[in-house]
C-alpha positions in Angstrom: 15.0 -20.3 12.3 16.9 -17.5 10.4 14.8 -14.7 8.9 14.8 -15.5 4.9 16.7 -12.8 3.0 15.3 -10.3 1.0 16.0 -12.1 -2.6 14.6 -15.3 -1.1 10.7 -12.9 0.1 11.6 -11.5 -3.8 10.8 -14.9 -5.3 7.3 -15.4 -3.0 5.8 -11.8 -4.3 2.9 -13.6 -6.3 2.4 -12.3 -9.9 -0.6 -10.3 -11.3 -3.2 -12.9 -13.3 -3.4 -10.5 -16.1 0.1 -10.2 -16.6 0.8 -14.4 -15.9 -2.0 -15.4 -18.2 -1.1 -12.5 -21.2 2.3 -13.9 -21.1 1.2 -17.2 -21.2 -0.7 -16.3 -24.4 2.0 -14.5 -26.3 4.3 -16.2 -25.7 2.4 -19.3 -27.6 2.1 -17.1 -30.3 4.5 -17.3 -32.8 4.2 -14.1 -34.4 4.2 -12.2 -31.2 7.3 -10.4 -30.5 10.2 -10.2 -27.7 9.0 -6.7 -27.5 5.3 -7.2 -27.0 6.4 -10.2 -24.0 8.8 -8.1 -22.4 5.9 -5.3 -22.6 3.8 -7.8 -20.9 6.1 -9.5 -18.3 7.0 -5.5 -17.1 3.3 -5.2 -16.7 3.9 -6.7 -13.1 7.0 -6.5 -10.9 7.2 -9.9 -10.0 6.9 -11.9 -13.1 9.5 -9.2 -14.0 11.9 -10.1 -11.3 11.6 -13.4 -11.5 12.5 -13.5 -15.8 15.7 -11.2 -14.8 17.4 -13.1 -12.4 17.1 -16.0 -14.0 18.5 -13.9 -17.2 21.6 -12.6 -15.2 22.4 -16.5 -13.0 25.5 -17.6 -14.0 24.0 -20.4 -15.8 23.3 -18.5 -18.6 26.4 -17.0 -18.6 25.5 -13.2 -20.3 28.6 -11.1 -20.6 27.1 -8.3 -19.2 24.3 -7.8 -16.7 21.1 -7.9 -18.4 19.0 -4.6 -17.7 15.8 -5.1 -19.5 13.0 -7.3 -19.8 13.3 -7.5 -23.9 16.9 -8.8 -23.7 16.1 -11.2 -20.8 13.4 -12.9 -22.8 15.8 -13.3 -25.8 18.4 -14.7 -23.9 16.3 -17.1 -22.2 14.0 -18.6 -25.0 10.3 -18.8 -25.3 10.2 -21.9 -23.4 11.8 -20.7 -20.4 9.5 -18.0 -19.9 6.7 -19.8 -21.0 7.8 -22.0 -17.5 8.3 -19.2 -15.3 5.0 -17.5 -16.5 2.8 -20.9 -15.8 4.8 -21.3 -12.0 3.6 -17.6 -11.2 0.6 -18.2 -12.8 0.0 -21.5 -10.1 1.7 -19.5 -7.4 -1.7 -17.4 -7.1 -3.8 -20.0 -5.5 -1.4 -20.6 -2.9 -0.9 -16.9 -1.7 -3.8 -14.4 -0.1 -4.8 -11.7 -2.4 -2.9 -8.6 0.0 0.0 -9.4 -0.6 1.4 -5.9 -1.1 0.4 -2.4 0.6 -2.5 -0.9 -0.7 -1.7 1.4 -3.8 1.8 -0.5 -4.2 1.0 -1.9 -8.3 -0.3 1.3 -9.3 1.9 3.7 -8.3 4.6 1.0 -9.3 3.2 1.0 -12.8 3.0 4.4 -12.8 6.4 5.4 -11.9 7.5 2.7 -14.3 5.7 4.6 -17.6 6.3 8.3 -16.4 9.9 7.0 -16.1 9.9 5.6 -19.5 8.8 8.9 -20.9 11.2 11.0 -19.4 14.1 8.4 -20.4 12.6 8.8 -24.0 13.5 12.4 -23.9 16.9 12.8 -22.7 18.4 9.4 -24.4 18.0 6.7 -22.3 16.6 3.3 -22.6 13.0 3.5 -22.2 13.1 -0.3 -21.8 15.4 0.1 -18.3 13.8 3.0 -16.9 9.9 1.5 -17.3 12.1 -1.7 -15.6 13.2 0.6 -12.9 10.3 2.5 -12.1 8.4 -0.3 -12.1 10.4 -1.9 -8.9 11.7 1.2 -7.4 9.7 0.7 -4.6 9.9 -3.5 -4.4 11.2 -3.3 -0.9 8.0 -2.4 0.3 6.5 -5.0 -0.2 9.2 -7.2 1.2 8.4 -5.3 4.3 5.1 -5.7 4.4 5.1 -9.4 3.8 7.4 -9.4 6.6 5.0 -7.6 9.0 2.0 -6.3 7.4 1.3 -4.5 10.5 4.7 -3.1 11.6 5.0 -1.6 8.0 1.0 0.1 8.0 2.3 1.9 11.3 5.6 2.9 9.6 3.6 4.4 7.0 1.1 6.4 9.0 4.0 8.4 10.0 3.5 12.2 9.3 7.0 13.1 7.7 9.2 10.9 5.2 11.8 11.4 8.1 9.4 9.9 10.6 8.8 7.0 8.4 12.3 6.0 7.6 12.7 6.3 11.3 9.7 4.3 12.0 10.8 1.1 9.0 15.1 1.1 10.9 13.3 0.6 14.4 10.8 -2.1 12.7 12.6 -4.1 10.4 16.6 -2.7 10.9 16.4 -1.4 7.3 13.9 0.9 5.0 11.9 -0.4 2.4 14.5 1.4 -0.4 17.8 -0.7 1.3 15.5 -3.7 1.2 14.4 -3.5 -2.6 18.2 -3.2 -3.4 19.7 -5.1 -1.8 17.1 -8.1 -3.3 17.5 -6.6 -6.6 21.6 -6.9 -5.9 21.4 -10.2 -5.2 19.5 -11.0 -8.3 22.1 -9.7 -10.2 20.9 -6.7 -12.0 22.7 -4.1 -13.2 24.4 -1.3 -10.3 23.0 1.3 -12.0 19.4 -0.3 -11.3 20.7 -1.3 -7.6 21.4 2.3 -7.6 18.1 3.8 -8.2 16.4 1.6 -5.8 18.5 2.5 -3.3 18.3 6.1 -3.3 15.2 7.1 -4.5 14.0 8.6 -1.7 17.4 10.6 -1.3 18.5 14.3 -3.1 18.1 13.9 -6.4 21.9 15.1 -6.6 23.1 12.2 -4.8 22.6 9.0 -8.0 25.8 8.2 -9.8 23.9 6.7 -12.8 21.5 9.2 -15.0 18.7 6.0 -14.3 18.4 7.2 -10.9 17.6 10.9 -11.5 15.3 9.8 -14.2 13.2 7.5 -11.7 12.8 10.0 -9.0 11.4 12.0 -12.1 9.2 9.5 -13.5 8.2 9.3 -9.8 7.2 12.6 -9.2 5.2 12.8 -12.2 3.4 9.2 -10.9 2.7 10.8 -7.7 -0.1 13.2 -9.9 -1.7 10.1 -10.9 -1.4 7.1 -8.0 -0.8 8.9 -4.5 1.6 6.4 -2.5 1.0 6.3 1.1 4.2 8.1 3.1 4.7 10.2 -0.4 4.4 14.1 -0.5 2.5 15.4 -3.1 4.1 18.7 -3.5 6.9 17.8 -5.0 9.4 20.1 -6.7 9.1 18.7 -10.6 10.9 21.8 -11.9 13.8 21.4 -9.9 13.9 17.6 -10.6 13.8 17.7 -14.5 16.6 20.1 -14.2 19.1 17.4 -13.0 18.0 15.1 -16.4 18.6 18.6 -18.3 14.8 19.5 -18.8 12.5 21.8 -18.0 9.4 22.8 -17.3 9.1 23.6 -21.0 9.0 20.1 -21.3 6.7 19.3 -18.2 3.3 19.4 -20.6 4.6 17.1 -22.6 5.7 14.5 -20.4 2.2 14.7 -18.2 0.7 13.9 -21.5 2.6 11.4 -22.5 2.8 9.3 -19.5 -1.2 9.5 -19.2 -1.3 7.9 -23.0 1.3 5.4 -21.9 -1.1 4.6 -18.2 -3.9 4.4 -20.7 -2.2 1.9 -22.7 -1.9 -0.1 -19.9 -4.9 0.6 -18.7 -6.4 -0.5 -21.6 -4.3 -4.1 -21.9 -5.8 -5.3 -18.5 -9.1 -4.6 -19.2 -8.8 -6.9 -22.2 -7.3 -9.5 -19.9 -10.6 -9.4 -17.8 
């Protein structure tokens, strides 16, 4: 039987209960927002994933790609995501609870606020980078539900080098070609495919501005939620140089994405 392809493992990634039953609430609401659902469907990667591809199938026909969460949910309708909210929801009894490697949500969600903050300040949308950040790292969990095993060892690996090594001899890919090329065949925008892609490369290599800004918003996540196979010392002065800031700015920013992670913080613990 043929392996099933990396868009196909995208669509069994289970969804958080928090996010699945907050979206189910809001969206029932008729004086909540598109901007507080998409705030709550980018709480989790794969409800996320799974309200953007249907957003950019041709069924619906968008004349551009759609690249956030907020414009998916408008073009789909209430009911629609009300549908694909309740099938996550009923997805979770079917699935075991480690389904991704261990740290995988929070870093994700971190790297999806810091990213949003540094978009913020050099004119971005906030909306696409949080969307970004959020699934930069998506692959590896395609990885690990591949081989759960296989990917732990991978990770282990003393050097990034060693571990990139370590996922081509494994699985014949790394965990950033495998969250793209998913996110490619979901439709989503290049500039998105892009960032998955390379952001584990020189941050001079990204065409689009959404890829220096995630390897940012990453570096400033890695102070908060340590990823396993991520240095720590990263060089964040160099890196906010290539989005034209500066370490002027680097206060700012720190603060800024710990009020946005205590935001979110704070809307899951009212989920509990």
């Amino acid at each position: 039987m043929a392996s099933p392809s990396y868009s196909e493992e995208l669509l069994r990634i289970p969804a958080q209960p928090a996010s699945a039953e907050l979206v189910l609430r809001l969206v029932s609401d008729p004086k909540a927002t598109a901007a507080e659902l998409a705030r709550a469907v980018e709480t989790d990667p794969a409800l996320a994933a799974r309200v953007m591809r249907l957003a950019n199938s041709r069924y619906y026909g968008a004349p551009r790609r759609v690249s956030s969460a907020q414009h998916a949910i408008v073009l789909l309708g209430r009911d629609t995501v009300r549908g694909i909210a309740a099938s996550a929801a009923c997805s979770l009894l079917d699935v075991r609870p480690d389904f991704g490697p261990e740290g995988f949500w929070r870093h994700a969600l971190a790297t999806g606020a810091a990213a949003s903050v540094v978009a913020g300040r050099v004119g971005l949308s906030t909306a696409d980078a949080f969307s970004a950040g959020l699934l930069h790292d998506l692959g590896a969990v395609l990885l690990h539900l591949r081989d759960p095993d296989a990917f732990a060892r991978a990770q282990r690996q003393p050097t990034m080098t060693a571990i990139v090594a370590a996922e081509l001899e494994a699985f014949g890919t790394t965990h950033a070609q495998a969250g793209a090329a998913a996110l490619d065949a979901w439709g989503y925008p290049p500039a998105f495919v892009e960032a998955v892609a390379l952001h584990q490369h020189g941050v001079e290599e990204p065409v689009f501005a959404l890829g220096r800004v995630v390897q940012v918003g990453e570096a400033l996540a890695l102070e908060h939620e340590p990823f396993p196979g991520y240095p720590r010392d990263v060089d964040l002065a160099g890196l906010l140089v290539t989005v034209g800031l500066g370490e002027r700015d680097l206060g700012a920013l720190r603060a800024e994405t710990e009020r946005v992670l205590a935001r979110l913080a704070d809307q899951f613990a009212k989920e509990r």
